[in-house]
C-alpha positions in Angstrom: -29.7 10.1 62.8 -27.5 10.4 65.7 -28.9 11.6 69.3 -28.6 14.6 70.6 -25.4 15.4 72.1 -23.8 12.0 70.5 -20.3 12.6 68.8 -19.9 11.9 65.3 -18.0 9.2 64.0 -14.8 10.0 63.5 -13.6 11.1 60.0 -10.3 11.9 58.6 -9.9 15.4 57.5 -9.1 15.3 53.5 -6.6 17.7 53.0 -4.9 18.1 48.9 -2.2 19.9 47.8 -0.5 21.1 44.5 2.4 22.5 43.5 3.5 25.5 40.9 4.9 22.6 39.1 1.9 20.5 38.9 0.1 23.8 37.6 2.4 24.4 34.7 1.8 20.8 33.5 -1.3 21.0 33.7 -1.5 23.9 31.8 1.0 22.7 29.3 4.1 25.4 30.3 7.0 25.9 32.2 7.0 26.9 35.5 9.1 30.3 33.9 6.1 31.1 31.9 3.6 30.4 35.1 5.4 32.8 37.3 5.0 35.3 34.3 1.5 34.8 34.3 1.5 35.4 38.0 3.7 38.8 38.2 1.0 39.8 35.4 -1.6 38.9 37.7 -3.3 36.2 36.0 -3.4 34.0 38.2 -3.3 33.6 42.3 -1.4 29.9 43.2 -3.2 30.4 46.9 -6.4 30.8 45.4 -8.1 27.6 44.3 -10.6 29.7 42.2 -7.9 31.4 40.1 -6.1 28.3 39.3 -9.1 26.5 38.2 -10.3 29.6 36.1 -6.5 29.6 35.2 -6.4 26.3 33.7 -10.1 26.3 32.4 -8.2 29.4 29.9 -5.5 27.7 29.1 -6.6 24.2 28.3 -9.7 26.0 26.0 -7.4 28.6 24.4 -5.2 25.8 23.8 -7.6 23.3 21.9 -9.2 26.4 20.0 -5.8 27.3 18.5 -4.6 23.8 17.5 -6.3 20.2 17.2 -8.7 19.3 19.5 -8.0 16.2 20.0 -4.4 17.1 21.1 -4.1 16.9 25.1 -3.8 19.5 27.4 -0.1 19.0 29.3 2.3 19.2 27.5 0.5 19.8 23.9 3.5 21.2 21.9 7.2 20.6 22.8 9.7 23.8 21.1 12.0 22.5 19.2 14.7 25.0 18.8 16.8 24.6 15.5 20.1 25.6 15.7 21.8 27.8 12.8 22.3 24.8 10.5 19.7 22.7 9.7 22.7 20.0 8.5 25.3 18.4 10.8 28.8 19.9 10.6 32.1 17.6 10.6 33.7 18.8 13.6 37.3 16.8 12.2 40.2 19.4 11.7 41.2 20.1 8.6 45.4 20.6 8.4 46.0 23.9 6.6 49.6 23.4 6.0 48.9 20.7 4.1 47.1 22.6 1.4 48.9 24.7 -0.4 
């Protein structure tokens, strides 16, 4: 132990920080759908508590509706399908020549 009235040794403060981006991947959404949850009042980004509890949610909702060996970021991808599931020839047809 130290004496009394000795300094301590000299350690560097550890300071972390995250972003609203690094939230939504961890929590497998875009950051649209994060600042949704935060106008609804879900979750707090200044608040360490409310994004652990935020992502503790998410990641066990996630794995209790699908696989559960699926991982947490980035678990599904939306595919969005267009009209027609085939491809369309975009060549122009000449309508004078049929008659």
């Amino acid at each position: 132990m130290p004496r009394k009235g000795s300094r301590h040794p000299y350690k560097p403060r550890r300071e972390y920080r995250y972003s609203v981006k690094d939230i939504a991947d961890l929590a497998g959404m875009t950051r649209n759908a994060l600042n949704v949850a935060k106008v609804r009042g879900k979750i707090d980004p200044g608040d360490l508590k409310s994004v652990v509890s935020f992502l503790f949610r998410t990641i066990i909702e996630r794995h209790l509706s699908g696989d559960l060996f699926v991982p947490a970021a980035r678990a599904k991808k939306r595919r969005r399908k267009g009209k027609r599931a085939t491809p369309v020839s975009r060549r122009k047809t000449n309508k004078s020549a049929k008659h």
